[in-house]
C-alpha positions as CSV (number, residue, x, y, z in Angstrom):
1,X,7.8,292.2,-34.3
2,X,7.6,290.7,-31.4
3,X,5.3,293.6,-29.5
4,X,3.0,292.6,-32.3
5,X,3.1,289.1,-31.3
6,X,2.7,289.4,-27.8
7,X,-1.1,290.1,-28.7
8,X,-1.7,286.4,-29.2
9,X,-5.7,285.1,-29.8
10,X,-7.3,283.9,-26.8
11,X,-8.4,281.0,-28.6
12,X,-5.3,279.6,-29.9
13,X,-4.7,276.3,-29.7
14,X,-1.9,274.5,-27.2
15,X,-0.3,273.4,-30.2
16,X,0.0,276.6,-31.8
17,X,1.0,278.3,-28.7
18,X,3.7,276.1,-29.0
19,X,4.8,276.5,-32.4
20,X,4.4,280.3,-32.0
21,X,7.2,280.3,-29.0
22,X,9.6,278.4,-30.4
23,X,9.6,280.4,-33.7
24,X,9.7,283.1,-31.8
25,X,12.2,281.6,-28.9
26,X,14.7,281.0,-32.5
27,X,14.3,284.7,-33.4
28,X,15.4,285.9,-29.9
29,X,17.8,283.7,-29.5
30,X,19.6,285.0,-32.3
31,X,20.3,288.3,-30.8
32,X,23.0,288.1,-28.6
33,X,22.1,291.4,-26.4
34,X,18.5,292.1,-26.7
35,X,17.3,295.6,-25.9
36,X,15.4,295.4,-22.5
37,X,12.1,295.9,-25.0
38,X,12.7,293.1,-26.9
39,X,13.5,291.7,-23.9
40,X,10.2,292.6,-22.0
41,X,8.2,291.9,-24.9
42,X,9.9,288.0,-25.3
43,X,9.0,287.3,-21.8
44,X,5.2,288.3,-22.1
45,X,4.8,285.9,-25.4
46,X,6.5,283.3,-23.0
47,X,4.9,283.6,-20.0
48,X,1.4,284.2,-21.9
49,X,2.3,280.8,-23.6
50,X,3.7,278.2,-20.9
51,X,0.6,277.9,-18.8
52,X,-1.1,276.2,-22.0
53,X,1.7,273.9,-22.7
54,X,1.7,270.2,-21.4
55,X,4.8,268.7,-19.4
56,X,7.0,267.3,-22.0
57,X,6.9,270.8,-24.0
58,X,7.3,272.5,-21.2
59,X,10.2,271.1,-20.1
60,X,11.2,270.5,-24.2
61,X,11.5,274.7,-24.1
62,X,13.0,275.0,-20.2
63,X,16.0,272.8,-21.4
64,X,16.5,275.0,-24.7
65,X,16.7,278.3,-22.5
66,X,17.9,277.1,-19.5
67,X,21.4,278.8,-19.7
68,X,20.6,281.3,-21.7
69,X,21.8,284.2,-19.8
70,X,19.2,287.0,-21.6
71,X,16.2,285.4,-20.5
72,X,14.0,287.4,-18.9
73,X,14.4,286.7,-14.9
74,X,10.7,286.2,-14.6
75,X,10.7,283.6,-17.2
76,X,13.3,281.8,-15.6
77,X,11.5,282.3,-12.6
78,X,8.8,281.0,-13.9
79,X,10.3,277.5,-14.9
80,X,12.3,277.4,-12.0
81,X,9.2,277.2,-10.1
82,X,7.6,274.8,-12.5
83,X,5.6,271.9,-10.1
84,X,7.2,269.5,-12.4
85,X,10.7,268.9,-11.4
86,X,11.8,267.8,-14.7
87,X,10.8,271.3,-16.0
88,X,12.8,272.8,-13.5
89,X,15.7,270.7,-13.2
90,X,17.9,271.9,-15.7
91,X,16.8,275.5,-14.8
92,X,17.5,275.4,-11.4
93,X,20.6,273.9,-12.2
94,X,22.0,276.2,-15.5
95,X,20.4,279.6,-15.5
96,X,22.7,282.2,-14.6
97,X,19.5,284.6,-14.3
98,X,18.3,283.1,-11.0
99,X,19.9,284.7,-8.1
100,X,20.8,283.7,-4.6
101,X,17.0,285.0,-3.6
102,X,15.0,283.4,-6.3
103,X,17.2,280.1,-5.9
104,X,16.2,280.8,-1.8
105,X,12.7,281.2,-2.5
106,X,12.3,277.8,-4.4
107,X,14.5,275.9,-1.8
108,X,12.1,276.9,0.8
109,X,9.1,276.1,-1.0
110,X,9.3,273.5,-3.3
111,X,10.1,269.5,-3.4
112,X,13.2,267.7,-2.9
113,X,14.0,267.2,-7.0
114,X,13.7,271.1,-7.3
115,X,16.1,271.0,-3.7
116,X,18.5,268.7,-5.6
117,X,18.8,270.2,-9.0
118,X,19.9,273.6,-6.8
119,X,22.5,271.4,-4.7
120,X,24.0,270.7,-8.3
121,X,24.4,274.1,-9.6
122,X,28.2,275.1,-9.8
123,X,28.6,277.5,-7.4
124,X,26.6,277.9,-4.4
125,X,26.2,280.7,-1.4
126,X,26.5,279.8,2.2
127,X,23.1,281.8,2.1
128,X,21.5,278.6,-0.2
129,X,23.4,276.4,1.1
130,X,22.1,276.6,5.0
131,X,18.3,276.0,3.5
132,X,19.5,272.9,1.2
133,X,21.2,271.5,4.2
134,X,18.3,272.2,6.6
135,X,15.4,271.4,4.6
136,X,17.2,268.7,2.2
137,X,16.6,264.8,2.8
138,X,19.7,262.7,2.3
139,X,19.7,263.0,-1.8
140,X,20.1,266.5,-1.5
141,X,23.0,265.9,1.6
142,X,25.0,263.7,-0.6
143,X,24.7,266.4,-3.7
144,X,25.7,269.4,-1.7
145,X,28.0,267.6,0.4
146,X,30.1,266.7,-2.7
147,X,29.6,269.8,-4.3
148,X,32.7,271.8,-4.2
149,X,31.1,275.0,-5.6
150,X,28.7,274.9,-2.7
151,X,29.9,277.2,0.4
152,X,29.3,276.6,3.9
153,X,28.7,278.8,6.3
154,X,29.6,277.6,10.1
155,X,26.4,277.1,11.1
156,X,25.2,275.4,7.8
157,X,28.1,273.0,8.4
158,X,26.9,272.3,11.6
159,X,24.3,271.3,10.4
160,X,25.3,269.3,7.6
161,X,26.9,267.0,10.1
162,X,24.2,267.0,12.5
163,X,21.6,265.9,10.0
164,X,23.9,263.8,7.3
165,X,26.1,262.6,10.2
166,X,24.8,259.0,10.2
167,X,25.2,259.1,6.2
168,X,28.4,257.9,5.5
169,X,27.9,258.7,1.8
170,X,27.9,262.3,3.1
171,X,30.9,261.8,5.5
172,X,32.9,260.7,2.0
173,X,31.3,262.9,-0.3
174,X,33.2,265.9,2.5
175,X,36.0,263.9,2.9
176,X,36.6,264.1,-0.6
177,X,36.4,267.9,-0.9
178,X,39.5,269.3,-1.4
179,X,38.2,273.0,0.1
180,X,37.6,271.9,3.1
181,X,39.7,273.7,6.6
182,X,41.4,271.2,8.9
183,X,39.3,271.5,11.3
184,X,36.8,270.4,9.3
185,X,38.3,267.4,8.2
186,X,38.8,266.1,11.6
187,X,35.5,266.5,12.5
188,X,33.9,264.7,9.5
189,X,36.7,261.8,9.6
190,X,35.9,261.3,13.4
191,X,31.9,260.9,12.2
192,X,33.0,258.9,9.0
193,X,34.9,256.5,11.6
194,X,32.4,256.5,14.1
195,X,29.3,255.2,11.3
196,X,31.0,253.7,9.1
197,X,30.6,249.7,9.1
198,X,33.6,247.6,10.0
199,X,35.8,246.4,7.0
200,X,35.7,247.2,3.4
201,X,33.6,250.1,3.6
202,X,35.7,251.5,6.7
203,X,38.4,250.9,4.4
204,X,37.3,253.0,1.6
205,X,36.2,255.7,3.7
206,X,39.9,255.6,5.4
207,X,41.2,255.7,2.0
208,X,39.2,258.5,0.7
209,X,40.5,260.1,3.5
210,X,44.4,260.1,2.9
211,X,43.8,260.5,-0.8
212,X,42.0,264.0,0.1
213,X,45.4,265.0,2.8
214,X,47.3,263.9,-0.2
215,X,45.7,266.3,-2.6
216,X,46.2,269.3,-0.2
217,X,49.9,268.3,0.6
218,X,50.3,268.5,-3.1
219,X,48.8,271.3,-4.0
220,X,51.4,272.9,-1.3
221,X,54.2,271.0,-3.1
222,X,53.1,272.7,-6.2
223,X,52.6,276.0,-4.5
224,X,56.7,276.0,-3.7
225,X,57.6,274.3,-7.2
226,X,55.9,277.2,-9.0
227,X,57.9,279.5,-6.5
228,X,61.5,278.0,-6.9
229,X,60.2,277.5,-11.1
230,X,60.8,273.9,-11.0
231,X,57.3,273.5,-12.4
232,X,55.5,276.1,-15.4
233,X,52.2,277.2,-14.4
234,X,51.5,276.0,-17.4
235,X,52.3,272.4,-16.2
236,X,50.6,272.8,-12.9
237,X,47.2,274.3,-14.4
238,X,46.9,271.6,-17.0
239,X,47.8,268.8,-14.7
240,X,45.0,270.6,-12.0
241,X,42.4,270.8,-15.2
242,X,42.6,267.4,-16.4
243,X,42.2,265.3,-13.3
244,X,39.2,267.9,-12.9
245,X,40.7,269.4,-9.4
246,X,38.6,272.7,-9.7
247,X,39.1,274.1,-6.3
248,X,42.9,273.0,-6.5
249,X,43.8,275.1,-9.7
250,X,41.7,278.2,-8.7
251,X,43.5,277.8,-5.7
252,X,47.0,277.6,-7.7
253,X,45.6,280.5,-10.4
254,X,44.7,282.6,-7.4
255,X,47.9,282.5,-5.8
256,X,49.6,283.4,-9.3
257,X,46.9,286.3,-10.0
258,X,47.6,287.4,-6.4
259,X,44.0,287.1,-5.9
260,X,41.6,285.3,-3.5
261,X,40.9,281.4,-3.8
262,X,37.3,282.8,-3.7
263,X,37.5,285.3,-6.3
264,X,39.8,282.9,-8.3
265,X,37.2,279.9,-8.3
266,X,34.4,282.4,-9.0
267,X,35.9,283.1,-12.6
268,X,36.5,279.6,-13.2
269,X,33.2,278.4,-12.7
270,X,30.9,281.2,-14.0
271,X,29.2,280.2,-17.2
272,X,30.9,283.6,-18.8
273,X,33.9,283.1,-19.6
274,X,35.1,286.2,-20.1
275,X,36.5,286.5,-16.4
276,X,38.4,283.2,-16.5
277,X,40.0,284.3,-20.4
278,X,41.2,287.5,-18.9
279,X,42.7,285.6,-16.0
280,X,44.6,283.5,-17.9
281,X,45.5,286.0,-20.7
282,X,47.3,287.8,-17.7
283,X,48.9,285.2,-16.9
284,X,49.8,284.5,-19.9
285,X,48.6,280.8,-20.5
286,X,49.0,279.4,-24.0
287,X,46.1,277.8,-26.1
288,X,46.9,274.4,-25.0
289,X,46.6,275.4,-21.9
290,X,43.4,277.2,-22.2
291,X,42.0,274.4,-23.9
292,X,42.6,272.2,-20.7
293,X,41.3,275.1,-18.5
294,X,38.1,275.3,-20.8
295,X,37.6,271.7,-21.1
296,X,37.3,271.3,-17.1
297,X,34.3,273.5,-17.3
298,X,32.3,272.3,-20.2
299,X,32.2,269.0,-17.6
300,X,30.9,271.1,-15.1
301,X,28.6,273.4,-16.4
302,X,27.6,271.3,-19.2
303,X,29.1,273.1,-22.6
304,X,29.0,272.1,-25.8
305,X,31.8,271.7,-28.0
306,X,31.1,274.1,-30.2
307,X,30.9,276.6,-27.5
308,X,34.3,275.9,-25.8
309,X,35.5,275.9,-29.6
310,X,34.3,279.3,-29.9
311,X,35.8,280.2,-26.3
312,X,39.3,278.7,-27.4
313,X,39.2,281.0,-30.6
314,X,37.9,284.5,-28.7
315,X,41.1,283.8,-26.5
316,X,43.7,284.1,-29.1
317,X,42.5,287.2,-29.8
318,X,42.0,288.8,-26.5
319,X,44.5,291.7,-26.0
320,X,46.6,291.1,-23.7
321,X,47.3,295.0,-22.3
322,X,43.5,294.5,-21.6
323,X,43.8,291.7,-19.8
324,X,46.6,293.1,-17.5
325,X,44.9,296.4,-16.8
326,X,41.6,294.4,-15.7
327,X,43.7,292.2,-13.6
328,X,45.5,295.2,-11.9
329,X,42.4,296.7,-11.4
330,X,41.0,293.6,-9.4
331,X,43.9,293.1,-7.6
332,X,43.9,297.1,-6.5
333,X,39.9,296.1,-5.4
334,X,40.9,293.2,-3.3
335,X,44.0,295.6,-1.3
336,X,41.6,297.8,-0.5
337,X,38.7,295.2,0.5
């Protein structure tokens, strides 16, 4: 069906055009694994289709799709690219089609709202990172700075400081990170206390501060209480979930997978959630506590209830010999890496 109707009339109307996609944007949505025909054949109707659309319909569709994870890559490419940030906002920011090149690409090319929509997606390269912090103006600084998804390479750090430096909203927005090395920290408090005005605001940026040590000492604390069984996991990664701590509990689920904070945090905040239900099936988490884990990412990758509903109920019903095999497997890959 839809090879037939990727032979649309030349002389269709905008309006039509429109109709026509998003009857046929329903129909493909419905399958959950296309065949790469169906696949191909969707993306030429589309792309055939959005050049004729207006703004508002264009950006009506791009918010339908955007984390629709079969859309064809040049599709999302496509709206990703969109001149009109608002069509590309929730692309840029959702799809987890575009990878770190396309995402790359657009960051060197295009505005500061396509910049900042980028600097909010979950999880972030050091690759993306070094042009959002280099090419950024202090919007997209403050975004990235406060994005704890977002990796930094040295050099992108750098600068981030050397750029943002006289922002204190950036010096807080890092201060606040709970990711971030020591070192680091000294460095951004001695620019948050060299810029920041005298008084209140000097205040809060000192407070910021020893809340962030705080968090880190604790997170430590919980480290030996999970140890020495004072505290469940189960305790600790609700607690972590609820106050929204992401980098905390994929560091506390890491160190109970015996896996890296990286590849820990990776699971957590990747829109499939089949990595993250595995982890915690192996570890043996109960609904409750599942519930907590899945609630902290419908806040940050925008779910709806239904779907973490639907997420809850797949995870009573993952095997849990399955789970443990996966996670011995991943564990054997990190050894050896």
């Amino acid at each position: 069906m839809l090879q037939s109707l990727s032979r649309m009339p030349a002389d269709m109307s905008s309006d039509s055009r429109r109709q026509l996609l998003n009857a046929v944007t329903d129909l493909f949505l419905l399958d959950g694994e296309p065949s790469d025909i169906s696949k191909e054949h969707y993306g030429d109707i589309a792309l055939r289709t959005l050049p004729h659309l207006d703004s508002e319909d264009r950006k009506q569709y791009a918010d339908s799709v955007a984390a629709t994870p079969s859309l064809p890559h040049q599709v999302a490419v496509s709206l990703a690219e969109d001149a009109d940030s608002e069509v590309a906002k929730l692309v840029l920011k959702l799809s987890p089609v575009l990878t770190d090149t396309d995402l790359a690409a657009i960051a060197v090319s295009q505005t500061q709202a396509h910049l900042n929509a980028i600097a909010e997606r979950a999880r972030l390269s050091e690759s993306v990172t070094d042009i959002l912090v280099e090419r950024g103006d202090n919007a997209v600084l403050r975004t990235v700075s406060g994005n704890e998804g977002a990796q930094f390479s040295e050099h992108g750090f750098d600068r981030l400081l050397e750029r943002g430096g006289d922002d204190v909203a950036v010096g807080e927005a890092l201060v606040r990170r709970s990711d971030l090395s020591p070192q680091r920290v000294q460095r951004v408090l001695r620019i948050v206390e060299q810029v920041a005005e005298q008084g209140e605001r000097s205040q809060d940026s000192a407070a910021l501060a020893r809340q962030a040590r705080q968090q880190r000492l604790e997170v430590k604390l919980l480290l030996a209480d999970l140890r020495t069984k004072v505290r469940t996991l189960a305790e600790v990664v609700t607690m972590l979930a609820d106050e929204d701590r992401a980098f905390h509990l994929a560091q506390v689920l890491g160190a109970a997978a015996e896996i890296s904070n990286e590849q820990a945090l990776r699971v957590l905040l990747q829109r499939d959630v089949s990595g993250i239900a595995v982890l915690a099936r192996a570890l043996d988490l109960d609904q409750e506590t599942f519930r907590a884990v899945l609630s902290l990412r419908g806040r940050r990758l925008y779910f709806a209830a239904k779907t973490l509903e639907d997420d809850l109920r797949n995870y009573t019903r993952l095997d849990s010999a399955t789970a443990d095999r996966t996670m011995r497997f991943l564990r054997l890959k990190t050894k050896v890496a």
